[in-house]
N, C-alpha and C positions, 0 to 999 in steps of 0.2 A: 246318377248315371246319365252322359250324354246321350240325345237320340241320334239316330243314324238310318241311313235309307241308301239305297244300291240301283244303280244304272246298271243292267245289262244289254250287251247287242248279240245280237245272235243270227249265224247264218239263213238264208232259207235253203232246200237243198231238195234234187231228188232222191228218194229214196232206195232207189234201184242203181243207179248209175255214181249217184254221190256229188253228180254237175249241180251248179246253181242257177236255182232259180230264181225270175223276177217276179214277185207276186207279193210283194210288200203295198204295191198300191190295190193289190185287190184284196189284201187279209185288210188293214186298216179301216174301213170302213164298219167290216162286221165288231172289232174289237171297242174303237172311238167314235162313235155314230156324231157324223157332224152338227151342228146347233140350227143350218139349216138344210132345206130336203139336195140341196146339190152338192153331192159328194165330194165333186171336181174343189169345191172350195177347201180343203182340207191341203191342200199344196202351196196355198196364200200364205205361208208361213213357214216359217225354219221348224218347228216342235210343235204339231198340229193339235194340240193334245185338248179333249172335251172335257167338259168340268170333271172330275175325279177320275179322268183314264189312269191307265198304269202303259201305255204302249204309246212310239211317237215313231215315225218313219228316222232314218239314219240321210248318210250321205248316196248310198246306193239302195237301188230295188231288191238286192237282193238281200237285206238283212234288215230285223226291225226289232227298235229299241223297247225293253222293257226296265220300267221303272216298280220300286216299291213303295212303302208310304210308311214314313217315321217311324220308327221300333223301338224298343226299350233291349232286348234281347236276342242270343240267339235262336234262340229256338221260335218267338216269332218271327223274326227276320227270313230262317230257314224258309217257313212256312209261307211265305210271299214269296221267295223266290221260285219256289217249286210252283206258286198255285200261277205266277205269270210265265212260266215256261210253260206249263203245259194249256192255257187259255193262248199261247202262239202257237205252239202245236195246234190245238183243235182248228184254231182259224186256217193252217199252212195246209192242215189234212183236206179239207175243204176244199183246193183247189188241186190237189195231187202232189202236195210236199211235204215236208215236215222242218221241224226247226234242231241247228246243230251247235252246242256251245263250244265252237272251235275260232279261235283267236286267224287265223289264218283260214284260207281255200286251200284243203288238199289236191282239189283238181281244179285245171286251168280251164278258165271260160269267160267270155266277156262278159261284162259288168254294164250296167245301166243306170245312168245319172238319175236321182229321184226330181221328176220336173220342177224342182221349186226354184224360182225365181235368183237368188240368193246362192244356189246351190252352180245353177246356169252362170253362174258370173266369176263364181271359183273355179270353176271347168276353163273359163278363158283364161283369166288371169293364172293359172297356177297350173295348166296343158297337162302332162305327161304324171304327172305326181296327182292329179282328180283322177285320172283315167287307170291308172292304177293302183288307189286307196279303193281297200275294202281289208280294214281288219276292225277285231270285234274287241271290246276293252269292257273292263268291271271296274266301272266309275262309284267311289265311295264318296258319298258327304256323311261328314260329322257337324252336329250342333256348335257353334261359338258362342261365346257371349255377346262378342262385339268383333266389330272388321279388324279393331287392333288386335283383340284375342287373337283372332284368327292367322294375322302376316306373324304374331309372335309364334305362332306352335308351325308355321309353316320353317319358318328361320331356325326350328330345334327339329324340325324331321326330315330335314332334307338329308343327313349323312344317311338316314337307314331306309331308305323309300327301296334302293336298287334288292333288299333281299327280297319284298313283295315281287317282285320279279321273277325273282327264282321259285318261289316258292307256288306263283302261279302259273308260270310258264307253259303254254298251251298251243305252240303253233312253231312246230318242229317242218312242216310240210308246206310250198308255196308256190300256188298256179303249178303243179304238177312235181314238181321237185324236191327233193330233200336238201333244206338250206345249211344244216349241220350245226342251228340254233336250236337251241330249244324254246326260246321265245321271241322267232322273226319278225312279230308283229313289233316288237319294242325298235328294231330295223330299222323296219318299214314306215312309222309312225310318225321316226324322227326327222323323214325328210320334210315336215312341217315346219316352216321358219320360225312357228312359235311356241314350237314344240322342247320339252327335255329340262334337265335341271335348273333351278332359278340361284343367283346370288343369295345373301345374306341383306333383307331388305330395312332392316332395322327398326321400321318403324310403319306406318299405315302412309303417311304421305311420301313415303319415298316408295313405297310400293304402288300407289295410285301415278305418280308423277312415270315410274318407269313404263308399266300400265299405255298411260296417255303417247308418250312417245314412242312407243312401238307402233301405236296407232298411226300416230302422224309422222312416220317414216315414209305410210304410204306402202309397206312391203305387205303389213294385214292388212283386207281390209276392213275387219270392225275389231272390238273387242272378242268377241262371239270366237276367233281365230287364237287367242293366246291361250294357248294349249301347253300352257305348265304343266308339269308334274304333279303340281300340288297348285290351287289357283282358289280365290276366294269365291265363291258362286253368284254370279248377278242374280239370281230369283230366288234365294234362300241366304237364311243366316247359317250356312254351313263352310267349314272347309271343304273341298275336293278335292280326293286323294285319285291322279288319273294312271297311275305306273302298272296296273296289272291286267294279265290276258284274261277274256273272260274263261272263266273255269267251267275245266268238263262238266264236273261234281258238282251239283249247288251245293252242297256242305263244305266242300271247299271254300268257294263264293263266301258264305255266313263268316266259314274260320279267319278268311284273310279281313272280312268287316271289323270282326271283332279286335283282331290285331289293330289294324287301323287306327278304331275309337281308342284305344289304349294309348296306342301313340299320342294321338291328341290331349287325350286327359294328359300324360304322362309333361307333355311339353306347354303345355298350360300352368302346369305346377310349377315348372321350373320358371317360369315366365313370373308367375306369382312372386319366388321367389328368390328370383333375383341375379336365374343362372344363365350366363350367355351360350350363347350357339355355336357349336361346335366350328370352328376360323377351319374350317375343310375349302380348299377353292372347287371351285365351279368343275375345273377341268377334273381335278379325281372323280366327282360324283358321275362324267359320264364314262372314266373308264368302270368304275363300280357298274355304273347299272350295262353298260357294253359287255364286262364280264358275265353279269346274272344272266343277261340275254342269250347268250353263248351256251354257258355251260351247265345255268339253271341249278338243281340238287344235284348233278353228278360228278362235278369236279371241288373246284374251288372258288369259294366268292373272293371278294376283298371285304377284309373285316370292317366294320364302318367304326370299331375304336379309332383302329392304328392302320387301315387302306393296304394292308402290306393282303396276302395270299393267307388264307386258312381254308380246311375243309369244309363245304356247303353247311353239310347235315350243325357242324360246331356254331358257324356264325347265324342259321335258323335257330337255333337254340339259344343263342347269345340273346338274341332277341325278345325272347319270350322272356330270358332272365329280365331284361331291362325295363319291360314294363311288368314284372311280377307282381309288385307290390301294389298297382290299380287293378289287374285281373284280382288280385286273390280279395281286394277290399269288395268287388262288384260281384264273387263268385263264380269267378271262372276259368282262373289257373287251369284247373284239374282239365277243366273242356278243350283249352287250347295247348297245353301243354297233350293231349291225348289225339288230338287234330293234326299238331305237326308232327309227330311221332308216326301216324296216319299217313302224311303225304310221302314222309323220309321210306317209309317201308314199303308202299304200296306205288311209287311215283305221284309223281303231274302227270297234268294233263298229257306233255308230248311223250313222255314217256308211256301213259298208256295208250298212245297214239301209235306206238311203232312194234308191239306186238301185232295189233290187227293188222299192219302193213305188210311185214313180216308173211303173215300166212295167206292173203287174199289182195292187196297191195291196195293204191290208193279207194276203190270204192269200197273195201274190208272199215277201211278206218272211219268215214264217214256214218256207214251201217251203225258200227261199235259207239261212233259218239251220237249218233242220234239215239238208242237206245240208254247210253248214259244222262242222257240230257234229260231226258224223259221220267227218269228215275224217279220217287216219290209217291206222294198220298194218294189214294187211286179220285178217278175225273169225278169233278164235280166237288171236293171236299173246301169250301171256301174259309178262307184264311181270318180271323180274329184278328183286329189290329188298333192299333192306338191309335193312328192318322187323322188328323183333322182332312177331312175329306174333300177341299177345296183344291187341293195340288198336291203331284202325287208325291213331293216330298219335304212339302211346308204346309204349315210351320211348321220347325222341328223347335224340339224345347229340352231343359234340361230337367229331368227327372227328382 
């Protein structure tokens, strides 16, 4: 079994009102205690992170990233992402906030560039599209074996990345208004030039070579900005899978990891032996995932066999069929097949988003996601974990 670890972002918010708040630079300290006594140095860097943190600041003050540490399974995995949700909580209560895993701002309110050097220089160069990003994604890395491992299981998952989409979709409400997505954040995200679905790269140097010239277009500017969908990770030998809203539910969160790693085993095997990548162009996969974004579980996806129109709930299950045969070797069919069964009946995120609109409007919903967010092991229960404890998501290894 591959290891895998999870990037979440999560709003900061207040509790009463549902407005955001900036207070990422003051929970940060108490969470990652800097290496020396001046706090202020913690901004000398894009991902401030102290020897074994699990938390790093984002693009904005108002939201701040948590990280897990290599897992074998669900139910550890579960169990880090609840115990770092609620270690940002405690920090956010500390100053009069709390933390909300909502892929979007329900409510509309200015946004505050987190000072980092780096961060000041996207603000110039890229004006209106810095000034209003602020959405929150559930970043999966799985283990590779190798960088070719990796562009190969990227070149076999790109047809089915868009139903992650749907099946997370978490950010139905934007700066005050109802966008009539279900996951706007996927939107909003894509006005990144180096953002959204990638070619068929064939090989590890035709992926590095395309890599290098987007660079030297001059339109990013580092690597640090290709913002694939699926993208090899600079500080880990993992894939990262970036296509989904973070989720209300951490057990959500866990179910779509799991998915995820399957995928990867699933496209590694075929890799092995010897099966090519489904010749889908570029341009279908971003009507697919435009659709998932849109319509999420309550209409229709496009199937990622045959791209043509099927009901959501059929081609989330198609899904699950297709990596069957790795869940049920690793035991875990039963878990994820009773997971998306779970999301199909009870909604997503947006859709449990727009009851509490419904009856109390936009501060209802925020209320309602911060006590989901919240949800889990009561304070203080610290998490068991595989992790080599030098980085909070390497080495990952293969089981």
């Amino acid at each position: 079994m591959r290891t895998f670890g999870v990037e979440e972002e999560l709003l900061i918010v207040d509790p009463e009102s549902g407005m955001l708040l900036a207070l990422a630079d003051l929970m940060l300290p108490s969470l990652v205690p800097p290496k020396e006594p001046d706090a202020a140095r913690i901004h000398a860097t894009e991902k401030p992170v102290h020897e074994g943190a699990d938390f790093s600041y984002e693009l904005k003050l108002e939201q701040i990233e948590t990280q897990t540490h290599p897992c074998l399974d669900y139910t550890e995995l579960l169990r880090q992402l609840r115990r770092g949700r609620d270690l940002a909580d405690q920090a956010a209560r500390a100053h009069g906030g709390r933390v909300a895993a909502l892929a979007t701002s329900p409510q509309g309110s200015a946004t505050h560039l987190t000072p980092n050097p780096r961060y000041m220089t996207m603000q110039q160069r890229f004006g209106l599209t810095v000034r209003n990003q602020l959405t929150c994604g559930l970043h999966v890395h799985t283990f590779v074996q190798s960088p070719e491992e990796g562009v190969a299981v990227m070149d076999r998952i790109r047809d089915k990345l868009a139903v992650l989409i749907a099946l997370s979709a978490n950010s139905p409400f934007w700066n005050g208004a109802e966008t009539g997505f279900e996951s706007y954040r996927t939107q909003a995200w894509n006005r990144w030039p180096g953002s959204g679905p990638t070619m068929i790269f064939g090989s590890l140097p035709v992926y590095r070579r395309v890599v290098t010239r987007l660079v030297q277009s001059g339109v990013l500017m580092d690597e640090g900005m290709v913002y694939f969908d699926a993208r090899l990770c600079r500080q880990h030998p993992t894939v990262e899978i970036r296509v989904a809203d973070v989720c209300l539910r951490a057990e959500d969160a866990a179910l779509i990891a799991v998915l995820v790693r399957a995928l990867v085993e699933s496209a590694a095997r075929e890799w092995d032996e010897g099966v090519d990548p489904a010749p889908v162009p570029t341009l279908l996969l971003r009507m697919a995932a435009w659709q998932a974004s849109n319509c999420g579980l309550r209409g229709e996806l496009l199937d990622f066999g045959t791209f043509t129109p099927a009901p959501a709930a059929d081609v989330a299950r198609a899904l699950v069929d297709f990596v069957a045969p790795v869940l049920e070797e690793q035991g875990e069919l039963e878990l994820v097949r009773a997971g998306v069964e779970r999301i199909l009946a009870e909604g997503t995120g947006s859709q449990l988003q727009r009851g509490p609109f419904r009856a109390g409007g936009l501060p209802a919903v925020v209320e309602r996601a911060i006590e989901l967010t919240a949800q889990g092991p009561a304070r203080g229960t610290a998490p068991k974990g595989r992790a080599d404890e030098g980085s909070p998501l390497g080495p990952v290894r293969r089981g």
